[in-house]
SEKOL-409568 format. One record per residue (C-alpha): residue in three letters; z, y, x. Coordinates in steps of 0.25 Angstrom, whole numbers, padded with zeros to 4 digits, always signed. Example, Ala and Ser with C-alpha at 12.3 -4.5 7.8 and 13.67 -1.06 7.14 Angstrom:
BEGIN
PT   res      up   north    east
PT   ala   +0031   -0018   +0049
PT   ser   +0029   -0004   +0055
//
This chain:
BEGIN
PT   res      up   north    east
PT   unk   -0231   -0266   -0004
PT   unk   -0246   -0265   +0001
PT   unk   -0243   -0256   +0012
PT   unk   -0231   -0265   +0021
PT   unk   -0234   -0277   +0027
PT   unk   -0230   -0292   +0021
PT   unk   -0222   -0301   +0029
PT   unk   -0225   -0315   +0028
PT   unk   -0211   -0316   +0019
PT   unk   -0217   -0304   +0008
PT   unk   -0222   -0317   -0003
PT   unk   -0208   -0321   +0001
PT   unk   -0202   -0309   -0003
PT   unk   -0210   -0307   -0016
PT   unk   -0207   -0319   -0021
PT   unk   -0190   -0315   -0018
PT   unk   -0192   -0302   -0024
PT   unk   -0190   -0294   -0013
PT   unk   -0189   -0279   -0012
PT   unk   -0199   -0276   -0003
PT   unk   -0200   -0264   +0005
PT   unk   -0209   -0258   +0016
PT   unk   -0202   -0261   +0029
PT   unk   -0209   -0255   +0043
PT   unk   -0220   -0259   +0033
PT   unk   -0216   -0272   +0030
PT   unk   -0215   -0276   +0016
PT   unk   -0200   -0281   +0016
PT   unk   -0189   -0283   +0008
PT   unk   -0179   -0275   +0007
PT   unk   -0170   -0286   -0003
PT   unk   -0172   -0297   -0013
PT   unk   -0164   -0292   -0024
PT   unk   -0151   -0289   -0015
PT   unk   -0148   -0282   -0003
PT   unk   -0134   -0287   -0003
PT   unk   -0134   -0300   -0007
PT   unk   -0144   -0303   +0004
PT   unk   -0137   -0296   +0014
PT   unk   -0125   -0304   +0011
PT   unk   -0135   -0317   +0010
PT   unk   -0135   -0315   +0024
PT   unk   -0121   -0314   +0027
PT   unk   -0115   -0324   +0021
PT   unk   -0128   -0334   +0020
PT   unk   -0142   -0334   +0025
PT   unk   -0154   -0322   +0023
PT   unk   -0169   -0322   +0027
PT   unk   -0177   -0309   +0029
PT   unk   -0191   -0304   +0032
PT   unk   -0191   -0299   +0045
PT   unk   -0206   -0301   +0049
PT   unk   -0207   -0287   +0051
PT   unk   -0202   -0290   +0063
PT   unk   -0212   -0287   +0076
PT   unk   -0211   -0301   +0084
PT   unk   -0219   -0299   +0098
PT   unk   -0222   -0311   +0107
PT   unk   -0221   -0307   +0122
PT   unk   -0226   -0317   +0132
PT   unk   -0230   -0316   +0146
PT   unk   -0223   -0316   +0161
PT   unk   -0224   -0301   +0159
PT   unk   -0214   -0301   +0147
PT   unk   -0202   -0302   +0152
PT   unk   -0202   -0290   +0162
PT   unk   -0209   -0282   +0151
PT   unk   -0197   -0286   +0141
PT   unk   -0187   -0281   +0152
PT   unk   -0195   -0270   +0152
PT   unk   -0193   -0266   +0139
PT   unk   -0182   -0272   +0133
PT   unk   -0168   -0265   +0134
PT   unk   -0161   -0278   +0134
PT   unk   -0165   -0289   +0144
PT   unk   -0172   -0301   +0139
PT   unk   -0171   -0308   +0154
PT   unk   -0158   -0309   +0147
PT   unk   -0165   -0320   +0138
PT   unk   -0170   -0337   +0140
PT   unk   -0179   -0343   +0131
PT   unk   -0177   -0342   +0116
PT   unk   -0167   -0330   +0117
PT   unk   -0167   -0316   +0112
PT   unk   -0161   -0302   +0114
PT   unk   -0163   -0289   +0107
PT   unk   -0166   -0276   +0112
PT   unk   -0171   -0263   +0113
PT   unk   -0184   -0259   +0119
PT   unk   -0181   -0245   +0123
PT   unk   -0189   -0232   +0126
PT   unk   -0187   -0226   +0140
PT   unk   -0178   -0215   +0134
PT   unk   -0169   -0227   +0128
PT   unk   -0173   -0226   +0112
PT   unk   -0177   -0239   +0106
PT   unk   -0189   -0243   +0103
PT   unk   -0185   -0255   +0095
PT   unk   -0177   -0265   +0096
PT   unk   -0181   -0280   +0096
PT   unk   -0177   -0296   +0098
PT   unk   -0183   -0302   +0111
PT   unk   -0182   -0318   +0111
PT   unk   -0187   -0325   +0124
PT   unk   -0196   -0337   +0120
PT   unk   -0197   -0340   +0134
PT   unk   -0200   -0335   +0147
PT   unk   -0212   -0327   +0144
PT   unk   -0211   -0324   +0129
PT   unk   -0204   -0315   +0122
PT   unk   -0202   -0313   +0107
PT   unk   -0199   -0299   +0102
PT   unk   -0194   -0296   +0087
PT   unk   -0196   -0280   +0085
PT   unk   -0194   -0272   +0072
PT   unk   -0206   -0270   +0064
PT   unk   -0206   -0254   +0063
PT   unk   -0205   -0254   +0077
PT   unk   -0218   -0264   +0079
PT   unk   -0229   -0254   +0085
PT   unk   -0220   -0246   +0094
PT   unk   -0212   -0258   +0100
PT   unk   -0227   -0266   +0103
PT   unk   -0232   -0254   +0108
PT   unk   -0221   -0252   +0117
PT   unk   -0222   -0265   +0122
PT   unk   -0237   -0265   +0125
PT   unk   -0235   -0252   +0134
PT   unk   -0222   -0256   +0142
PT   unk   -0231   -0269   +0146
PT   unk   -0226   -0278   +0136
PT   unk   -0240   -0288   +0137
PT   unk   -0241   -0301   +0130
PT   unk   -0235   -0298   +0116
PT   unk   -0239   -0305   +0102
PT   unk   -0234   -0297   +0091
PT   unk   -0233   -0304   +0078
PT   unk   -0229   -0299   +0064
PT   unk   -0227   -0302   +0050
PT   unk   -0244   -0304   +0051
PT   unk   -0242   -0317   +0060
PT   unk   -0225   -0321   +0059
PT   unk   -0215   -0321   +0049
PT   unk   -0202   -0318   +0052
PT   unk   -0186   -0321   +0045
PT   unk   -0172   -0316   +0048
PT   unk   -0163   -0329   +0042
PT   unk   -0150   -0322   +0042
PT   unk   -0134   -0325   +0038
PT   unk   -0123   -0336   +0044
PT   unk   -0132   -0347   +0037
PT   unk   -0145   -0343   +0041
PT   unk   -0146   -0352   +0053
PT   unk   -0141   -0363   +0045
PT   unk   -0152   -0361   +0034
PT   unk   -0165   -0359   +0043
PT   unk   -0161   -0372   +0051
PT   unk   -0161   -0379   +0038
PT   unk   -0176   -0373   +0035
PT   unk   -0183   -0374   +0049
PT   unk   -0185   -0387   +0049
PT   unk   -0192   -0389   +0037
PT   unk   -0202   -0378   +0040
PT   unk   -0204   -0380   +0057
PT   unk   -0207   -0391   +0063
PT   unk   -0197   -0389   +0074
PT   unk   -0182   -0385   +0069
PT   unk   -0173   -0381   +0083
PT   unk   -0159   -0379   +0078
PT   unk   -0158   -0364   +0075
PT   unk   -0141   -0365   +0073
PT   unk   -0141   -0369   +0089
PT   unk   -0149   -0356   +0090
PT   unk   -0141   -0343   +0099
PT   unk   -0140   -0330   +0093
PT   unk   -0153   -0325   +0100
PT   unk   -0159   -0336   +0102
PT   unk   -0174   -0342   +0097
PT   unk   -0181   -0355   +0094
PT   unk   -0196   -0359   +0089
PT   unk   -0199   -0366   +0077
PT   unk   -0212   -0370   +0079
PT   unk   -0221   -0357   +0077
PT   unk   -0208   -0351   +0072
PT   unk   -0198   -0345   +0079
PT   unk   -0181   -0342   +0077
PT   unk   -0171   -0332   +0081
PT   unk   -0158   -0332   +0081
PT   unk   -0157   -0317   +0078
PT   unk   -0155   -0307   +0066
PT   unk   -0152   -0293   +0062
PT   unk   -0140   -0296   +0052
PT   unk   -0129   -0300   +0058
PT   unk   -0129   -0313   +0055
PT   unk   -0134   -0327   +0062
PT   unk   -0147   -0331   +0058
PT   unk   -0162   -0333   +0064
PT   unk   -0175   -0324   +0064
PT   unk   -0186   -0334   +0062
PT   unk   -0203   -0331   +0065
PT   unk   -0212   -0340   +0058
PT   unk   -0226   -0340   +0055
PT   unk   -0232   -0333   +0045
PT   unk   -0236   -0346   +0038
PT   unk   -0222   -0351   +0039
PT   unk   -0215   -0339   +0032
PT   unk   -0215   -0343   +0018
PT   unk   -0210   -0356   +0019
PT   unk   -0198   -0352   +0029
PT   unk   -0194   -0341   +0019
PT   unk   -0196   -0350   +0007
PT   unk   -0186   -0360   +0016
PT   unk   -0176   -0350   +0019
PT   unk   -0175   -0345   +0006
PT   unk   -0172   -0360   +0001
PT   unk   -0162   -0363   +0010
PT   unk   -0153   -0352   +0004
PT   unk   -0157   -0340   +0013
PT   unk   -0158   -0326   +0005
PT   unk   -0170   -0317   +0007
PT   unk   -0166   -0302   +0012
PT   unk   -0172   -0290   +0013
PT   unk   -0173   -0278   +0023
PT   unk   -0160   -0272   +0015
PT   unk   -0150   -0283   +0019
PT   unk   -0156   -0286   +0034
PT   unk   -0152   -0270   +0035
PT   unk   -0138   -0272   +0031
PT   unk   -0135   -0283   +0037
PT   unk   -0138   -0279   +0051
PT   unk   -0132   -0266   +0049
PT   unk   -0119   -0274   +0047
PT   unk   -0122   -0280   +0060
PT   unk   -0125   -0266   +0067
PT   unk   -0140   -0269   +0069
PT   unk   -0149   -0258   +0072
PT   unk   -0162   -0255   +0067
PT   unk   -0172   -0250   +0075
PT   unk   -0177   -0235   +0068
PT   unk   -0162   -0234   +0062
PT   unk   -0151   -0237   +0074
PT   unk   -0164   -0239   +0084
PT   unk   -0173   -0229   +0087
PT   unk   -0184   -0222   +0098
PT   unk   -0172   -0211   +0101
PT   unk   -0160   -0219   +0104
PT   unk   -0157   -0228   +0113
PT   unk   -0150   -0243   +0111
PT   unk   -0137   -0236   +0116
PT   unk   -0136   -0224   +0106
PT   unk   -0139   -0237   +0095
PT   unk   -0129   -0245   +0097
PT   unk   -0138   -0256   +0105
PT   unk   -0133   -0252   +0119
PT   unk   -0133   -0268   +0122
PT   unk   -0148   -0271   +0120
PT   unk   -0148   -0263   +0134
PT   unk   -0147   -0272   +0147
PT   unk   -0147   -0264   +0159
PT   unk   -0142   -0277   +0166
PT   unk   -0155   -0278   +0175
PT   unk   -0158   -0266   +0186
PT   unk   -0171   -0268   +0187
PT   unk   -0175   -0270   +0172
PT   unk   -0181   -0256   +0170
PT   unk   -0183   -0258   +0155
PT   unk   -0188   -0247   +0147
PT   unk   -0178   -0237   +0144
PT   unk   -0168   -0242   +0152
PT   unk   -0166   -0229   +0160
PT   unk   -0163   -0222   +0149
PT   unk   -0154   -0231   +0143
PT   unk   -0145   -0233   +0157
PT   unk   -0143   -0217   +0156
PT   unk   -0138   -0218   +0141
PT   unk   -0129   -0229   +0147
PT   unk   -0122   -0223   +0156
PT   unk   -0123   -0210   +0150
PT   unk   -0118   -0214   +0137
PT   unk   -0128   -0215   +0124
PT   unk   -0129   -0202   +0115
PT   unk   -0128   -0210   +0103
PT   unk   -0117   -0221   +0097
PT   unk   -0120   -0231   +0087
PT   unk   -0108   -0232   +0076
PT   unk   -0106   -0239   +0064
PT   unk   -0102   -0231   +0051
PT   unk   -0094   -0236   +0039
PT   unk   -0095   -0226   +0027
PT   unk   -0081   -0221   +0022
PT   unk   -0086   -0215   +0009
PT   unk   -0097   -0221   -0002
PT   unk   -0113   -0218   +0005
PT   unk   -0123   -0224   +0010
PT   unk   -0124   -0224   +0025
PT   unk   -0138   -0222   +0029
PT   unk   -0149   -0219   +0043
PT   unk   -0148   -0205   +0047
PT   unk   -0135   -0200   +0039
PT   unk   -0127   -0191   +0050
PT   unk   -0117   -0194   +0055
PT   unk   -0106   -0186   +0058
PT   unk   -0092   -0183   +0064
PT   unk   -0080   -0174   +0059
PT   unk   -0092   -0167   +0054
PT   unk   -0101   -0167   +0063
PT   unk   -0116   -0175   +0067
PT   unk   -0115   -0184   +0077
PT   unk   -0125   -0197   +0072
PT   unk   -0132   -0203   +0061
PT   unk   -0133   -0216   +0054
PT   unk   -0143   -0225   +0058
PT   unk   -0142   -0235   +0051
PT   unk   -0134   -0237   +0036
PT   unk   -0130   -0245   +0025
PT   unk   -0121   -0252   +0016
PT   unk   -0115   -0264   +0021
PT   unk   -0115   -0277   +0011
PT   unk   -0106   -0284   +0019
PT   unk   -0095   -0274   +0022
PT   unk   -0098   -0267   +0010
PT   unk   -0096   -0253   +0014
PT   unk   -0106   -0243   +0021
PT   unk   -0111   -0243   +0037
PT   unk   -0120   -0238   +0045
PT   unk   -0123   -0236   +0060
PT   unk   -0125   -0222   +0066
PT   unk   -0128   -0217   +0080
PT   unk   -0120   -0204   +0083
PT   unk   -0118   -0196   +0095
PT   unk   -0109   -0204   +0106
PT   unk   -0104   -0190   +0110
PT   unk   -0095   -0191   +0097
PT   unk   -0090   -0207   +0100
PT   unk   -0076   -0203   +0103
PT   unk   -0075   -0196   +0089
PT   unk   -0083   -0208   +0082
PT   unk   -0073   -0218   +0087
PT   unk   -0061   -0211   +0082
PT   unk   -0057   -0214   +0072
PT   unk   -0052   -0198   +0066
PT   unk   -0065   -0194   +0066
PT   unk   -0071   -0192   +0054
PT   unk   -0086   -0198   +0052
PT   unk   -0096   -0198   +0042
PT   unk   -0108   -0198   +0038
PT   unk   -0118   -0187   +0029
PT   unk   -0122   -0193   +0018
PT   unk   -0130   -0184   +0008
PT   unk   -0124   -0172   +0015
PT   unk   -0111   -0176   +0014
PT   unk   -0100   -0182   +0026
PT   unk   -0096   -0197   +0022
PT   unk   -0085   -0203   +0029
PT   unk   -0089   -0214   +0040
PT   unk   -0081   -0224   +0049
PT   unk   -0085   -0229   +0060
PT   unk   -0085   -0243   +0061
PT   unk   -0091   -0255   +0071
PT   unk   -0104   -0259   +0073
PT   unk   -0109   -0271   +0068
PT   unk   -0101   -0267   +0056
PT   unk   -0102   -0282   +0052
PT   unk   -0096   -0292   +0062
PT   unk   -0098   -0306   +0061
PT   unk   -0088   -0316   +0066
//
């Protein structure tokens, strides 16, 4: 594929017999062999994927913690050393530009994980709303894993040691919490659903921690699985159930917005207050198809009949074995959606199919 990039993981990939896509521009997988059996490689055991895609941006200065308040819908004062929190950064009409993982180093310096087709828009946003002294790396100078499943923790403590120099124990690890190994770097933080660790490394030291991971029993998974996995756990993704023209309360991320402080005037904020108090125009449900079909983005959505939303995000679920999707609809119509006479469906190839709501994260783990 001489026209995407290469992660530091694409020799990796080659030599699993990966089914590489282009991805934001990315050569990626999309599976080794089986979507399915690496999706339920990571509910049941351990899986490892490519996420170097990913934007991470160093920010470091006295100046960057009122310039994050400034910009953040969600409060990172909130946050001590070595914690994270996600959340929207927001135009001043209340769509999101993207959304992103902030981890306090420490006082002064801030780690920002954004999403890679976002990369040009989020760093200019950042240089003219005054965010200063930021080092943005990619996939040029880092390398960067998702270690995911009820065992992933358990498999990368057993690895770390024989490939850093210093091994803190990443079990004692909170949700949202980060540690440095050496150069490297862990977070206890995911887009599946389940426990596990997002880890950055240098460039040089990709092939070996792949090649230890992938000897300790953890599977290689592609772009296909890391979807369906984190629709299961009702995550968004930015350009699908985020986007420029809605806000985090007509996408069913309402909580990444922290009004808490008066005085924090962050970006948006007036906006978002309105929509608050007014209501939001929009509600995110989750859909489970009645009939045989494929849910898919932008199939309409419709009530007794009529439009009222579309699908934004869609796909069939390996672990509940049956099709969801979320949709954002018109919250003018919530009574009618909640009640369960109402007859919802969605147009599939021009034609009704019949739709329950259900809860969102449709997967819930106990």
């Amino acid at each position: 594929m001489p026209d995407t990039l290469k992660t530091p993981f694409y020799d990796c990939h080659i030599r699993a017999a990966g089914k590489l896509v282009d991805f934001a521009g990315w050569s990626l997988p999309v599976h080794y062999g089986s979507l399915v059996d690496e999706h339920q490689a990571v509910r049941a055991d351990a899986g490892v994927f490519d996420v170097s895609h990913m934007v991470v941006s160093d920010v470091r200065g006295e100046s960057s913690v009122q310039a994050l308040r400034n910009l953040l819908t969600n409060d990172i004062s909130k946050l001590s050393d070595n914690t994270a929190l996600y959340s929207c950064l927001c135009h001043e009409h209340g769509g999101v530009v993207d959304d992103l993982i902030v981890y306090r180093i420490e006082a002064a310096h801030f780690r920002v994980i954004s999403n890679a087709a976002t990369r040009t828009k989020v760093l200019d946003w950042f240089r003219s709303h005054g965010v200063g002294d930021t080092e943005t790396s990619g996939a040029e100078e880092l390398a960067m894993l998702a270690v995911q499943g009820p065992n992933a923790v358990a498999k990368v403590q057993s690895i770390v040691e024989h490939i850093f120099p210093t091994h803190p124990d990443i079990a004692a690890l909170p949700n949202f919490g980060c540690v440095w190994l050496d150069d490297g770097f862990v977070g206890r933080t995911g887009y599946t659903g389940e426990d596990g660790v997002e880890m950055i490394v240098s460039k040089q030291q990709a092939t070996s921690l792949w090649n230890a991971l992938i000897e300790a029993g953890v599977t290689p998974c592609g772009l296909g699985a890391r979807d369906t996995l984190r629709l299961e756990a009702g995550m968004s993704l930015y350009g699908n159930d985020l986007d420029d023209e809605h806000s985090p309360f007509d996408s069913g991320v309402g909580w990444t917005v922290d009004f808490s402080d008066d005085a924090r005037q962050f970006v948006g904020r007036k906006a978002l207050q309105a929509q608050k108090l007014a209501g939001s125009t929009y509600l995110r449900i989750g859909l489970e198809l009645q009939e045989r079909g494929v849910l898919r983005a932008g199939q309409v959505v419709q009530l007794d009949g009529s439009d009222i939303g579309v699908v934004t995000s869609g796909t069939y679920s390996p672990t509940l074995q049956r099709t969801i999707a979320m949709a954002r609809v018109e919250r003018a119509h919530a009574p009618a959606v909640n009640d369960s006479t109402s007859e919802l469906s969605v147009v599939i190839r021009n034609k009704p199919v019949s739709a329950l709501r259900v809860p969102v994260p449709f997967l819930r783990k106990t």
